[in-house]
C-alpha positions in Angstrom: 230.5 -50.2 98.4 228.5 -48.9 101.6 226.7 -50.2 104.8 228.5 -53.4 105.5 226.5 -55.3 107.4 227.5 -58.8 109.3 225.4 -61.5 110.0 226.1 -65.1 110.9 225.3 -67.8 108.3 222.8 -70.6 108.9 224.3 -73.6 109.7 223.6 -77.1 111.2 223.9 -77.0 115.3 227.1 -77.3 116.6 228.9 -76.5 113.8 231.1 -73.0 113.0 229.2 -70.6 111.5 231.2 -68.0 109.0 229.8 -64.2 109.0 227.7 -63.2 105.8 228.1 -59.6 104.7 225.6 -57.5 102.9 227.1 -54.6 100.8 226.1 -52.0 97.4 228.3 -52.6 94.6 228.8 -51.4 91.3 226.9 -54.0 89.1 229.7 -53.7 86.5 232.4 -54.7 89.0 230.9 -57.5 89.7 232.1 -60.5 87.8 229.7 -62.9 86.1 230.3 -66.7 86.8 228.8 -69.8 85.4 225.0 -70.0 85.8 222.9 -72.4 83.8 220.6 -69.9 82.6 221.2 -68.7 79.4 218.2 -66.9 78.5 218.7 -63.6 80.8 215.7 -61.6 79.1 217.7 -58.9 79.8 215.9 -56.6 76.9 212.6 -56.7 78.9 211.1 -53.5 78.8 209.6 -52.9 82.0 212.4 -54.3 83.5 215.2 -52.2 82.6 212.8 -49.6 83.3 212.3 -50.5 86.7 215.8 -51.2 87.3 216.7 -47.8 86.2 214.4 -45.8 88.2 214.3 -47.9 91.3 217.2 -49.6 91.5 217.6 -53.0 92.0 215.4 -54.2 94.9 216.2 -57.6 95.7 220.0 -58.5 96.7 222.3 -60.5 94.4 224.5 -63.0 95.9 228.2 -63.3 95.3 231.5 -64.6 96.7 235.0 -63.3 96.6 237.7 -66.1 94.6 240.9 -65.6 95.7 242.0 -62.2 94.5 239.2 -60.7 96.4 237.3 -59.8 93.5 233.2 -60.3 93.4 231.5 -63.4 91.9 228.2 -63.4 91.1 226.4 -66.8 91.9 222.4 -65.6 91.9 220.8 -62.5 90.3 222.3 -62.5 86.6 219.2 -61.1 84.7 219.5 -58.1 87.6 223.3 -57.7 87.5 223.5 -57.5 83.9 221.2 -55.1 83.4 221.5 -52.2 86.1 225.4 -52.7 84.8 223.2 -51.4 81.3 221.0 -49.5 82.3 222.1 -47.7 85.6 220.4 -47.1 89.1 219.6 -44.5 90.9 223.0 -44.5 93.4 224.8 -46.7 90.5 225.2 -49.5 93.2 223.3 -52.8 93.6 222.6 -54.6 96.8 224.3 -57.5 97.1 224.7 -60.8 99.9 228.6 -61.9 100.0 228.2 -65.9 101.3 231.0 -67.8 101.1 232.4 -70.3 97.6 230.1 -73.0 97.3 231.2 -76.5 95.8 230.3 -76.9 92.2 227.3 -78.9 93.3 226.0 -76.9 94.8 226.2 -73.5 92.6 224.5 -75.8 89.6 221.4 -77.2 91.8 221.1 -73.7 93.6 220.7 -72.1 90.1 218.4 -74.6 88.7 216.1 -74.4 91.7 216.3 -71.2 91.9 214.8 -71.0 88.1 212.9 -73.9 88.0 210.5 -72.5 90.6 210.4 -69.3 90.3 207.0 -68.1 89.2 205.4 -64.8 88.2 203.0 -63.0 90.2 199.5 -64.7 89.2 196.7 -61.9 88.3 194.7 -62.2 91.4 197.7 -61.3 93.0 198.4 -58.1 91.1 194.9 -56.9 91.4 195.5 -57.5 95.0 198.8 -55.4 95.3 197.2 -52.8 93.0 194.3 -52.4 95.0 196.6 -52.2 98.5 198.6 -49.1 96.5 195.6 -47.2 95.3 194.2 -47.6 99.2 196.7 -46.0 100.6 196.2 -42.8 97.5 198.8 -44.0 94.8 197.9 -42.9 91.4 197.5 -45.4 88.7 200.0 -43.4 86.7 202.5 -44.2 89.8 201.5 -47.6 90.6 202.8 -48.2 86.8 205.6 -46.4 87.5 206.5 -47.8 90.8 205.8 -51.4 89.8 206.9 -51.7 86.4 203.7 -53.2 85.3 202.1 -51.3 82.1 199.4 -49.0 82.3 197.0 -51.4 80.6 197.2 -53.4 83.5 197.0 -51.4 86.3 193.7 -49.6 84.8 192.6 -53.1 84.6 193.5 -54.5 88.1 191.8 -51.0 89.2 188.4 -51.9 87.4 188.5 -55.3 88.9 188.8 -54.5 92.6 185.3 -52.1 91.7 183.4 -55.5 90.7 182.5 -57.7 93.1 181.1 -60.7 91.1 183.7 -60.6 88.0 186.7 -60.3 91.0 185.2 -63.7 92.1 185.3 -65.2 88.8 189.0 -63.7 88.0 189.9 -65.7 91.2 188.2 -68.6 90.5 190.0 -68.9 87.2 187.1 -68.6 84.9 188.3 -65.0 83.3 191.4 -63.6 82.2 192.2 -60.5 83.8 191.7 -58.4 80.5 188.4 -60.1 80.1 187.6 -59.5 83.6 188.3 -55.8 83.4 185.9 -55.5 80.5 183.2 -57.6 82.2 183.7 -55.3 85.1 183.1 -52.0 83.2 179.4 -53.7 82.4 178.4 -55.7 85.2 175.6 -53.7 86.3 174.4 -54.4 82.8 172.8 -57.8 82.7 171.8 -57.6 78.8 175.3 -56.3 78.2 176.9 -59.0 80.4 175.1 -61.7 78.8 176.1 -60.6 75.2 179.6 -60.5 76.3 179.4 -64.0 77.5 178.2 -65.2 74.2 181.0 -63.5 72.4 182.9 -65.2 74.6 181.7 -68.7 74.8 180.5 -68.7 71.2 183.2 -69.6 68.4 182.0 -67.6 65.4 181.0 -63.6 65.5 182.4 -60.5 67.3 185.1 -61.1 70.2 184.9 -59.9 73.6 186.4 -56.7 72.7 184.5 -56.0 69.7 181.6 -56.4 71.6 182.8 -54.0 74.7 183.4 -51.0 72.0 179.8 -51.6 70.3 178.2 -51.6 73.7 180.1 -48.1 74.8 178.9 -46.9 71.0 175.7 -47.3 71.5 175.6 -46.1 75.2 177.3 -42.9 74.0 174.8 -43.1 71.0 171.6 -43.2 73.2 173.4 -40.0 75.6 173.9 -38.1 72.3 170.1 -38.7 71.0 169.0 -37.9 74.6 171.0 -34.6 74.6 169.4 -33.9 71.4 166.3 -34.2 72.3 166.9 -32.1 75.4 167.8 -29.5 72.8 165.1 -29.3 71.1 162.3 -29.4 73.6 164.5 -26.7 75.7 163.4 -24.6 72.2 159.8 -25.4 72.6 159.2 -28.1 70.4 157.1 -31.7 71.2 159.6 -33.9 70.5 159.0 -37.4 71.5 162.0 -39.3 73.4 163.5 -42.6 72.2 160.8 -44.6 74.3 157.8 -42.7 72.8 158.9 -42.6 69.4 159.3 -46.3 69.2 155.8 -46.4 70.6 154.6 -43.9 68.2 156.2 -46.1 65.3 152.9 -46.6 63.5 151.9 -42.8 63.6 151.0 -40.4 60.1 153.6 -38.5 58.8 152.3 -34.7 58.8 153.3 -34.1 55.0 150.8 -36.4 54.3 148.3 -34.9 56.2 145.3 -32.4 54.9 142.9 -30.6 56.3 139.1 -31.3 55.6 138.8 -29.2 52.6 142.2 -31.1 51.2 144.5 -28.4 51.9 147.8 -28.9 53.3 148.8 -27.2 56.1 151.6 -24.3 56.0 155.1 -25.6 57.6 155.4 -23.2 59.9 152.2 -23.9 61.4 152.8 -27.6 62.1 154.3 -26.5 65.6 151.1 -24.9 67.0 148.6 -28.5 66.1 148.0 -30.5 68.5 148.2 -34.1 68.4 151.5 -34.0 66.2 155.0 -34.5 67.8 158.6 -34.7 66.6 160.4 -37.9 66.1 164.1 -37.3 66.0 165.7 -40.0 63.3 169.4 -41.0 62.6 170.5 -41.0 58.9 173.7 -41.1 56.7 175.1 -38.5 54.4 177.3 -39.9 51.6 179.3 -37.7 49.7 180.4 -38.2 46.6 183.7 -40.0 45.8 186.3 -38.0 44.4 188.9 -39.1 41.9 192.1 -39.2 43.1 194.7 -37.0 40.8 196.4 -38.6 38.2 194.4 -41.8 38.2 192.6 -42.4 34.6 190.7 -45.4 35.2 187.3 -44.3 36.5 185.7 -47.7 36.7 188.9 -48.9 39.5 187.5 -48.7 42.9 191.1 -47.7 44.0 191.3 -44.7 41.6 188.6 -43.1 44.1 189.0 -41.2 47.7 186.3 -41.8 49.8 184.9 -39.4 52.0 183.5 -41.0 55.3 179.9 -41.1 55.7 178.5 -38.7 58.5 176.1 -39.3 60.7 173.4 -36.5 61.0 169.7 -36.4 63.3 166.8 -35.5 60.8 163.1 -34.2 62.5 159.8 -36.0 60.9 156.6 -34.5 61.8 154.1 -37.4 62.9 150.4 -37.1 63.9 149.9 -39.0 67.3 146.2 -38.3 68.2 144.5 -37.6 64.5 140.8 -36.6 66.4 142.9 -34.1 68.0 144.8 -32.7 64.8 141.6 -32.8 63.0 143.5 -33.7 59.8 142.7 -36.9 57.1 145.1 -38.4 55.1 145.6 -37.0 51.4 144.5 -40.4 50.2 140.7 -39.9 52.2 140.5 -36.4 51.0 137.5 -36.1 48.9 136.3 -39.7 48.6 133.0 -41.1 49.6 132.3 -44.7 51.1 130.9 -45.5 47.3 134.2 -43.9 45.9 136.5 -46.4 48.6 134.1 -49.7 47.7 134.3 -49.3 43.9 138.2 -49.3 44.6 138.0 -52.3 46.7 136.6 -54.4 43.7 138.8 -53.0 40.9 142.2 -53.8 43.4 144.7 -55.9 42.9 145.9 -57.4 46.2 149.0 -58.6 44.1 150.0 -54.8 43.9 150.0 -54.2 47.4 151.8 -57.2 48.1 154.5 -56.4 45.6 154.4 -52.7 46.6 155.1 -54.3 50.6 158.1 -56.9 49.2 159.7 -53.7 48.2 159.2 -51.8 50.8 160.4 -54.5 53.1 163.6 -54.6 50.9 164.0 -50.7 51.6 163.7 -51.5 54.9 166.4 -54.5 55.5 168.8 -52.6 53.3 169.0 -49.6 55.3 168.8 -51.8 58.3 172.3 -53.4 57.2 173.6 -50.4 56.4 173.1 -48.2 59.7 174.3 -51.8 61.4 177.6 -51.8 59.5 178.2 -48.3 59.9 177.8 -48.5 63.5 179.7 -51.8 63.5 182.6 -50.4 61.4 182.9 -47.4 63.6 183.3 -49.7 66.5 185.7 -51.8 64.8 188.1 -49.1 64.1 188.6 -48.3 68.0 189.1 -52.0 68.5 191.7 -52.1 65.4 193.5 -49.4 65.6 194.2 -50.3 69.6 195.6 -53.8 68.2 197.6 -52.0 65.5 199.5 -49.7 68.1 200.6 -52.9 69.8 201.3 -54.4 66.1 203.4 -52.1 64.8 205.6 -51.6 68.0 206.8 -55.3 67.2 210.7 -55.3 66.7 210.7 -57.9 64.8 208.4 -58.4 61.5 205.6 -61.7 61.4 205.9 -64.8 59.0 205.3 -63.5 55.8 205.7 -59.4 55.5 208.6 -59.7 53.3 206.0 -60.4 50.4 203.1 -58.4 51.6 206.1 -55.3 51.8 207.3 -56.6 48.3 203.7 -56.4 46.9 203.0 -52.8 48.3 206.3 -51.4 47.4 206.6 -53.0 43.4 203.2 -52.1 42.5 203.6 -49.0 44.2 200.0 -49.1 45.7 198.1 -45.9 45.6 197.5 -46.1 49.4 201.5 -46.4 50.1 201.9 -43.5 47.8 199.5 -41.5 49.4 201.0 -42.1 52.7 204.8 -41.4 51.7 203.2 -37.9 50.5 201.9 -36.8 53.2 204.8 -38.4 55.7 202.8 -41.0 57.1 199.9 -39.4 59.4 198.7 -42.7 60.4 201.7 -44.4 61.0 202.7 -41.4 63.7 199.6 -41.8 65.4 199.8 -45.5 65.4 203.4 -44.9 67.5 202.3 -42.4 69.6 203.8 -40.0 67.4 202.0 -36.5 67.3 201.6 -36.3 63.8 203.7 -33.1 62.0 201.9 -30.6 60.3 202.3 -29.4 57.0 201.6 -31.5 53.5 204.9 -32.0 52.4 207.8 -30.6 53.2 207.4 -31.1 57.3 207.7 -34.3 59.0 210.8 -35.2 56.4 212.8 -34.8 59.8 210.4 -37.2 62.2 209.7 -39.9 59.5 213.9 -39.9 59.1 213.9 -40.7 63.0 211.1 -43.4 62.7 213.1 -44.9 59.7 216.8 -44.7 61.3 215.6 -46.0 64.6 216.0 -49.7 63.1 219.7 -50.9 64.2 219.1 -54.5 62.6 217.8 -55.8 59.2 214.4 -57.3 61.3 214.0 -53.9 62.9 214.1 -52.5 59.3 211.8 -55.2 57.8 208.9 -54.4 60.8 209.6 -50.7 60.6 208.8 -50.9 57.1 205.3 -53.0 57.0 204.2 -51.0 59.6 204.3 -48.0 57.4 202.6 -50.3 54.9 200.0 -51.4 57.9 199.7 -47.9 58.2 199.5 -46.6 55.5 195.9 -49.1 54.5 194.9 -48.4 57.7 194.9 -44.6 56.2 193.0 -45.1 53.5 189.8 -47.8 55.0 186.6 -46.8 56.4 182.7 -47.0 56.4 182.8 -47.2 52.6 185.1 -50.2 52.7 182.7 -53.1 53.7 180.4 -51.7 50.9 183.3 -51.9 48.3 186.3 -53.9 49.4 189.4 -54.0 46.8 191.4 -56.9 46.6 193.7 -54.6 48.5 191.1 -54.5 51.5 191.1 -58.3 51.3 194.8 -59.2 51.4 195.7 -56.8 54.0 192.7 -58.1 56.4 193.6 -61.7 56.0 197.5 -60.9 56.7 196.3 -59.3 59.7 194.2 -62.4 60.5 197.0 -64.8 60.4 199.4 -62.6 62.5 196.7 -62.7 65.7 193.9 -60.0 64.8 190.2 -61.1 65.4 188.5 -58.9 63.0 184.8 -58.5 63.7 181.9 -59.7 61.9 181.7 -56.6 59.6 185.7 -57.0 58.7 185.0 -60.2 57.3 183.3 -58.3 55.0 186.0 -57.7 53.5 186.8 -61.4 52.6 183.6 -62.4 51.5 181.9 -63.4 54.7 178.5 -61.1 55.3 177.4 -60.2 58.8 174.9 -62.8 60.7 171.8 -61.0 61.6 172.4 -62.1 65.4 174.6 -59.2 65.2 172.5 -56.3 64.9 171.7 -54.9 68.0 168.5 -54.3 69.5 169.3 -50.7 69.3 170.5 -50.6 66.0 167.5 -52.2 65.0 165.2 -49.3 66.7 167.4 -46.6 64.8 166.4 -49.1 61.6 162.9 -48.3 62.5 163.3 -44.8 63.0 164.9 -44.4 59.7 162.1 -45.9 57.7 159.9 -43.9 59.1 162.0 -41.2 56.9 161.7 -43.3 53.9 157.9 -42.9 54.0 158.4 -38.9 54.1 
């Protein structure tokens, strides 16, 4: 106990007033009286953490009985837990008023609960924004407040955005929307697809929608760089702009030269009126069986390698008077030669030939739009995961999905427990151990033994499972979904994900076309030109 300090209690005029006394005491000293709370909270995270580096900041009250010993009457949840956790000097502030009457204690506690409220968001961006003002850190503004990180980085993004700080404070965003509608406000066609995500039931949430829109930014700066690269080595390459432009131009390998010959590849650089388009394509590589599975025709019984996205370069002609080439198709023909052909035509051919084509085309367009979706997906998934599996206590219905994994002894759990779990350490924030299988016995023994209750046990467990599927998904999935893939997605459904609208692949629904992007629908484009090379 230190710094005693006397100060006379409020009391009507004209009556005695007794001396108060403020002192630091040792929270476990203290003894805990009758409160009506009952639900102290007392496990918070953030607030034990706070407690423990800071100390406990606002004053308990208590009164001596009649041995002289401490009574608390306010402050429970902050008594109880710095007597836990510790403080930094091991005391607690604390205000020594005198007994109350029973009445009183009971309606002081229940007022005292009853209307206390939290800190409402506009308030916390406020306080944030007063800290980083004055040169606190984010990283300490977590620390010194107790509020997360996630939080603090979004206050932060907030107080940068004028017109989404207004509608924070007018109650028309969330503060987690309102950081992401910050991060794209001086995008209006990003800010109006957010809005629709938002106000529209069906399709990609908010958040999916964010990641596709930072995708594709960071896809346009990586074909920009690209191009950079290759006109920095002397070649006419045509930017995203001018190759859309130049959509309907002649692919060189097509081209001849009067006398029908074609011309050499190294010379196509030194023509004029030809230019580079720079196109976006998928590799596949073949599946692989996985060892000791027989059944070839199982889609399980394969490991899939993830598709990789790779730039291809298609010579075009852009000014054919200038190249001085013809088509292969004109070489050697005469107006008589291209009339007699008119007649014996079949305009049904073409039009067949043009269905297909067309069907090239949407395919591939769905593809490169899932793949781009799915990639974005992932980010948005795996985010939700890391919250998921840090649950200490299991949802409504893992018990069977854990039963299921664990009897059947599902090839993606089994994979997982050989190779101690990669995905599971990431998930927690683990850095994964290296080594196939002998390391990480150690680490995966922590994560297991960790669990001090039968529901700890149960969670720690499906999140492996989580994990483990997690492992084993990607680009391939939503092109051949198990019935693995299905039951795991629609578990995750019912226990709060939002998949997007190429998850629901995976449980039979197919992707709207409202949600290709404009810009996945120019690399579309791009790509067909490749099909006609």
């Amino acid at each position: 106990m230190t710094d005693t300090i006397q100060t006379p209690i409020d009391t009507p005029a004209g009556e005695a007033t007794e001396a108060e006394e403020f002192l630091h005491l040792d929270p476990a000293a203290i003894i805990i009286g009758s409160n009506v709370r009952t639900d102290l909270r007392a496990d918070h995270k953030e607030f034990r953490k706070s407690v423990k580096e800071r100390g406990v900041l606002e004053a308990v009250t208590v009164y001596r009985n009649e041995d002289g010993q401490y009574v608390l009457l306010r402050g429970q949840r902050r008594t109880v837990t710095a007597a836990e956790v510790g403080t930094p000097t091991g005391l607690i502030p604390a205000r020594v008023v005198p007994l109350p009457d029973e009445a009183d204690r009971i309606g002081d506690q229940m007022v005292e609960n009853i209307h206390r409220a939290g800190m409402r968001e506009t308030e916390i961006v406020a306080g944030v924004e007063q800290l980083a003002l004055i040169g606190v850190s984010a990283a300490q503004i977590a620390k010194r407040t107790s509020i997360d990180r996630p939080t603090v980085n979004a206050a932060l993004a907030v107080t940068k955005a004028d017109q989404t700080r207004n509608r924070l404070e007018s109650g028309d965003l969330t503060l987690e929307e309102a950081a992401i509608f910050a991060e794209f406000e001086h995008d209006p066609d990003a800010a109006e697809r957010l809005e629709r995500a938002r106000t529209t039931r069906w399709g990609d949430s908010v958040e999916h929608v964010a990641q596709k829109l930072r995708d594709e930014a960071a896809e346009r700066a990586a074909y920009a760089a690209e191009v950079e690269r290759l006109r920095a080595e002397g070649l006419p390459v045509l930017s995203a702009q001018e190759a859309d432009e130049a959509d309907g131009s002649l692919v060189l390998e097509d081209m001849r030269t009067p006398e029908g010959e074609p011309v050499p590849v190294e010379e196509w650089p030194n023509l004029s009126g030809v230019a580079l388009i720079v196109t976006e394509d998928w590799e596949y590589p073949e599946p692989e069986a996985t060892e000791g599975e027989d059944d070839a025709d199982d889609a399980d019984a394969y490991e899939y390698a993830e598709p990789v996205k790779v730039y291809r370069l298609l010579w075009v002609v852009t000014d054919i008077e200038a190249s001085g080439l013809v088509h292969r198709s004109r070489v050697g023909r005469t107006d008589d030669d291209q009339g007699d052909d008119a007649e014996a035509h079949d305009p049904g051919t073409d039009a067949a030939d043009e269905a297909e084509a067309e069907a090239r085309r949407q395919e591939r367009r769905r593809v490169i739009a899932n793949n781009k979706a799915w990639a974005s997906a992932e980010t948005v998934r795996r985010e939700w995961l890391s919250t998921f599996v840090a649950r200490k206590t299991a949802p409504k219905g893992a018990e069977a999905l854990i039963c299921e994994a664990v009897v059947t002894g599902h090839h993606t759990l089994s994979k997982a427990m050989e190779h101690r779990h990669p995905r599971l350490f990431g998930l927690l924030g683990i850095d994964v151990p290296s080594g196939y299988c002998g390391a990480g016995y150690e680490e995966c023994h922590k994560i297991a033994t960790r669990a001090t209750s039968p529901k700890g046990a149960i969670m720690t467990t499906l999140a492996a499972v989580v994990a483990a599927w997690e492992d084993s998904i990607g680009k391939h999935t939503w092109r051949n979904p198990s019935q693995w893939d299905t039951r795991m997605l629609a578990a995750l459904m019912e226990w709060g994900y939002k998949p997007s609208d190429v998850e629901r692949v995976l449980i039979g629904e197919e992707p709207s076309d409202d949600s290709v992007t404009d810009d996945e629908a120019e690399a579309v484009e791009n790509d067909a030109s490749t099909d006609a090379a």
